[in-house]
C-alpha positions in Angstrom: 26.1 -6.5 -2.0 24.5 -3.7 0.4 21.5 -4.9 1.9 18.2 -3.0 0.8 16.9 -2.1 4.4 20.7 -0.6 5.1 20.2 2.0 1.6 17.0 3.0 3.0 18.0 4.2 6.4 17.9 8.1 5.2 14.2 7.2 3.9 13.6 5.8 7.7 14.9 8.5 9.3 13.3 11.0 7.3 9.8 9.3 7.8 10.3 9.0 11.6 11.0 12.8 11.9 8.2 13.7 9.7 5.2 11.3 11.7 7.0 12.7 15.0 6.6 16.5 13.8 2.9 15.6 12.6 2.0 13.4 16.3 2.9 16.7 17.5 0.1 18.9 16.2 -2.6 15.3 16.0 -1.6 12.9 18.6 1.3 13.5 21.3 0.8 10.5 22.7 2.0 8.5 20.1 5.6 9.6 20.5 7.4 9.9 23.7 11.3 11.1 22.7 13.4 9.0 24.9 11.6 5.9 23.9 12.1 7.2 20.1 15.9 7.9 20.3 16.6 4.7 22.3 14.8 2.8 19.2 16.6 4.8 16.7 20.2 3.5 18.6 18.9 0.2 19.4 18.4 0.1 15.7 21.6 1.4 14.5 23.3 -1.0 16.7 21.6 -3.9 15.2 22.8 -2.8 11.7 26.0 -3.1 13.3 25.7 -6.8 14.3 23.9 -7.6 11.4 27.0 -6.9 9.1 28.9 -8.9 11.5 26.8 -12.1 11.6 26.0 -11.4 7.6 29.7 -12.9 7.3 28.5 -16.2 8.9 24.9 -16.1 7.4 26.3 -15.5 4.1 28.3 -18.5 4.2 26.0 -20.9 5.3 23.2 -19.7 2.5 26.2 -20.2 -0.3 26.8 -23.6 1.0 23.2 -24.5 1.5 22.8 -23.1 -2.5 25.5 -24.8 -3.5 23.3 -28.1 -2.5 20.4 -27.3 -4.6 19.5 -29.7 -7.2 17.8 -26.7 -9.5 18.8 -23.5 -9.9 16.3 -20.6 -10.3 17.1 -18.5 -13.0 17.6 -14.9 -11.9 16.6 -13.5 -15.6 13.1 -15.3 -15.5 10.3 -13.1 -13.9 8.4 -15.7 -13.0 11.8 -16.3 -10.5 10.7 -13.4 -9.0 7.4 -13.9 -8.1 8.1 -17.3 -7.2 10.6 -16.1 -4.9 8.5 -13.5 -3.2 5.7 -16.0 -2.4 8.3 -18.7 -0.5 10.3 -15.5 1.2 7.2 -13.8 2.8 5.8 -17.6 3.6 8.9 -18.0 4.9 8.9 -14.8 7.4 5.5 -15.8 8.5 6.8 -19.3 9.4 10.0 -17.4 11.6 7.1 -14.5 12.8 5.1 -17.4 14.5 7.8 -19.3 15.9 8.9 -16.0 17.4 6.0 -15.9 19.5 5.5 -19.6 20.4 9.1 -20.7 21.4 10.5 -19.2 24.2 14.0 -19.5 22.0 13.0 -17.0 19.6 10.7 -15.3 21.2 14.2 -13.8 23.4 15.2 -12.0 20.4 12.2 -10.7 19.1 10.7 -9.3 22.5 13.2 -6.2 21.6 10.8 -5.0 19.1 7.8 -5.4 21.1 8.4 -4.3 24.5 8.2 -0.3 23.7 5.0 0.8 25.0 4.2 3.1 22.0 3.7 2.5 18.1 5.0 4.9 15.3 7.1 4.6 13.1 10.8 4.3 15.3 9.7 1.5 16.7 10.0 0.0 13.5 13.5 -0.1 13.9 13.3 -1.3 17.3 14.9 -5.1 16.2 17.4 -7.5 18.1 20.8 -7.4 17.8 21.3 -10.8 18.4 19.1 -12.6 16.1 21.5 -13.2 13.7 22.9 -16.3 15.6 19.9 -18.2 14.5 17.2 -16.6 12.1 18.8 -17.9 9.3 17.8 -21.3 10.1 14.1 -20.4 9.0 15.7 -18.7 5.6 18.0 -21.2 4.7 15.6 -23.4 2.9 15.2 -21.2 0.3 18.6 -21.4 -0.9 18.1 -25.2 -0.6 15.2 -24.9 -3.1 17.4 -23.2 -5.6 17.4 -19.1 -4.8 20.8 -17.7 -4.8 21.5 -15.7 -1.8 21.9 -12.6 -3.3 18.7 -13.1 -4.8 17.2 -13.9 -1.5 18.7 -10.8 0.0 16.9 -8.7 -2.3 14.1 -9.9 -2.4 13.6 -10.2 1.5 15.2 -6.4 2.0 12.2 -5.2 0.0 9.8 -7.4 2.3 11.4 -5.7 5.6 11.4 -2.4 4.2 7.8 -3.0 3.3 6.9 -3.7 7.3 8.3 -0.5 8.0 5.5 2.0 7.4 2.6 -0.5 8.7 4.1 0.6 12.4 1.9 3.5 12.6 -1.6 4.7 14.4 -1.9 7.6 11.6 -3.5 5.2 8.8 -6.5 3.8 9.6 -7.3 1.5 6.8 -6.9 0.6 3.2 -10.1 -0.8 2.1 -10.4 -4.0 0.3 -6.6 -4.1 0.5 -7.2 -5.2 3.9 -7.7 -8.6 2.7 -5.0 -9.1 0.9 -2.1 -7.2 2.4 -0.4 -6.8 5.6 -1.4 -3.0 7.0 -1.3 -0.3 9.8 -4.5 -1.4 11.1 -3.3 -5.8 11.1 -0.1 -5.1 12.3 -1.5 -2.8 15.4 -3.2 -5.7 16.2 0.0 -7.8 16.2 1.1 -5.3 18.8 -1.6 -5.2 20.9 -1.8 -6.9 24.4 -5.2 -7.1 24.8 -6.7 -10.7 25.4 -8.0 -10.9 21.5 -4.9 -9.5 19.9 -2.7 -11.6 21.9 -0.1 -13.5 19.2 -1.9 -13.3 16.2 -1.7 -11.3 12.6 2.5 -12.4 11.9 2.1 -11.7 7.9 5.0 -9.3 6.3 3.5 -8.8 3.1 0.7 -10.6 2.7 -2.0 -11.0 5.5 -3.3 -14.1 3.4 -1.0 -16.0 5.3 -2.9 -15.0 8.4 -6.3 -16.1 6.9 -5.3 -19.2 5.4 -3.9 -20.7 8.9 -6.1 -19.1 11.5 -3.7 -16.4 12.8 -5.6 -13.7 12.0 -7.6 -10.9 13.8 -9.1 -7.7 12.8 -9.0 -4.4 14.6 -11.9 -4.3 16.3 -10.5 -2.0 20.1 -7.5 0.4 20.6 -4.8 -1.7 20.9 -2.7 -1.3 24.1 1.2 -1.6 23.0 4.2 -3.9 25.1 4.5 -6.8 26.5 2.5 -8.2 29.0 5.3 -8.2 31.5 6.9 -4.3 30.8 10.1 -4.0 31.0 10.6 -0.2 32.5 13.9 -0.2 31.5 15.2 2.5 28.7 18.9 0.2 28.5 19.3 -0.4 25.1 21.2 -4.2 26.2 19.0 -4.9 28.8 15.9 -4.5 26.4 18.3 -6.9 24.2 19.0 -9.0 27.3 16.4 -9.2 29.5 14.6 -12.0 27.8 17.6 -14.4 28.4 18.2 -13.4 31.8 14.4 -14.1 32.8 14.7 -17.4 31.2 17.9 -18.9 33.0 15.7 -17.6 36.4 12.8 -19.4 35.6 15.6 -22.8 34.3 16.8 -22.6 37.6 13.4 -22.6 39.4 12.3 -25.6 37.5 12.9 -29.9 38.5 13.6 -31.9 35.7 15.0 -31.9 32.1 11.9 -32.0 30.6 10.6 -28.9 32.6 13.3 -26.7 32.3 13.2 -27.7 28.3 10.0 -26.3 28.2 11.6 -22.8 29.3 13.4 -22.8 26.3 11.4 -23.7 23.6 7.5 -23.7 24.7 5.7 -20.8 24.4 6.5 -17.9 26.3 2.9 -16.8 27.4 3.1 -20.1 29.0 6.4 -20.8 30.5 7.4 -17.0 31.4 3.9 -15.4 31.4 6.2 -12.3 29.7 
């Protein structure tokens, strides 16, 4: 079955050349071209991989449904709703861990480190974190969710994500409290010292409220990483991350230390 996000791409790339025509008459600075194009490849690449490690993911979520004790119905709506609930919990559960463990944290850094926010940085994502994402999706085959279920429903929560990554909507109103948005997912962009790892919701900022990860827009955000990377190399942006950690493995004494390279958090250990 074709993954959701992969039948939108004509939608993403129409969307990205309309907000860069309009940043041209409003707000130049949001766009700067080479940055664009290189996260319009980057992205296209990933698609790439993404069919390639969809083989293996694929056949670990059939084995894992193949283990559930109950089986959701796929007719029943209330299936559905169930399902959307435990996927976007789910993808705040990997969000978070992306920015506390150092492990994670290499793969999603790709998406973070351009120094501008529209709408191509959306597809800005890893190509290599397909070797172990699926160990935070997994469990919801386990709980009885076929996987083809699970890929719908969690295409239409990614393609979702991709029209908060823009500085042209300021706000929604009292939506704000209940869904993820332009203005909360700035935030989670930001590097400035109160939006530093916080607002990880995909759908549904309630996630956010509920367990203290939240922040509202209160300053202009300033975009990147807080080490930048100054490179425009599509692999080293999907490298870099790894490379940085072996240095700082080799620098440490001890097991222990050099364990906490890997999986501590990476404002700590890497200061990246």
């Amino acid at each position: 079955m074709l993954n959701p996000v992969v039948i939108s791409i004509p939608f993403f790339a129409l969307m990205i050349a309309l907000e860069a025509w309009y940043s041209r008459r409003k707000d130049p600075s949001a766009y700067l071209a080479k940055d664009a194009w290189i996260n319009i490849l980057i992205g296209f690449v990933s698609v790439g991989f993404n069919l390639l490690f969809g083989l293996f993911i694929g056949t670990i979520y059939a084995f894992a449904y193949s283990l559930a004790p109950f089986k959701f119905p796929a007719e029943a709506w209330s299936t559905w709703v169930i399902l959307f609930f435990v996927d976007d919990l789910a993808y705040y559960i990997f969000h978070r861990a992306s920015h506390e463990s150092r492990l994670f944290w290499n793969f999603h850094v790709v998406h973070h480190s351009s120094e501008y926010y529209n709408l191509s940085v959306a597809v800005r994502q890893s190509w290599f974190s397909g070797l172990l994402h699926w160990l935070f999706y997994a469990p919801i085959m386990l709980l009885g969710f076929a996987p083809w279920m699970f890929a719908i429903m969690h295409g239409f929560n990614l393609i979702y994500q991709f029209w908060i990554h823009t500085k042209f909507i300021k706000t929604l109103g009292p939506l704000e409290w209940i869904l993820n948005t332009p203005s909360h997912h700035r935030v989670h962009h930001g590097v400035n010292n109160p939006y530093l790892d916080k607002n990880y919701a995909g759908v549904l900022i309630i996630w956010d409220r509920l367990f203290g990860s939240f922040v509202q827009e209160t300053e202009e955000p300033r975009y990147g990483i807080i080490k930048p990377i100054k490179s425009f190399n599509p692999l080293w942006v999907n490298t870099h991350g790894w490379f940085e950690m072996f240095a700082a493995m080799r620098e440490r004494k001890g097991i222990r230390n050099k364990l906490r390279c890997i999986f501590a958090s990476p404002n700590m250990e890497m200061n990246s």
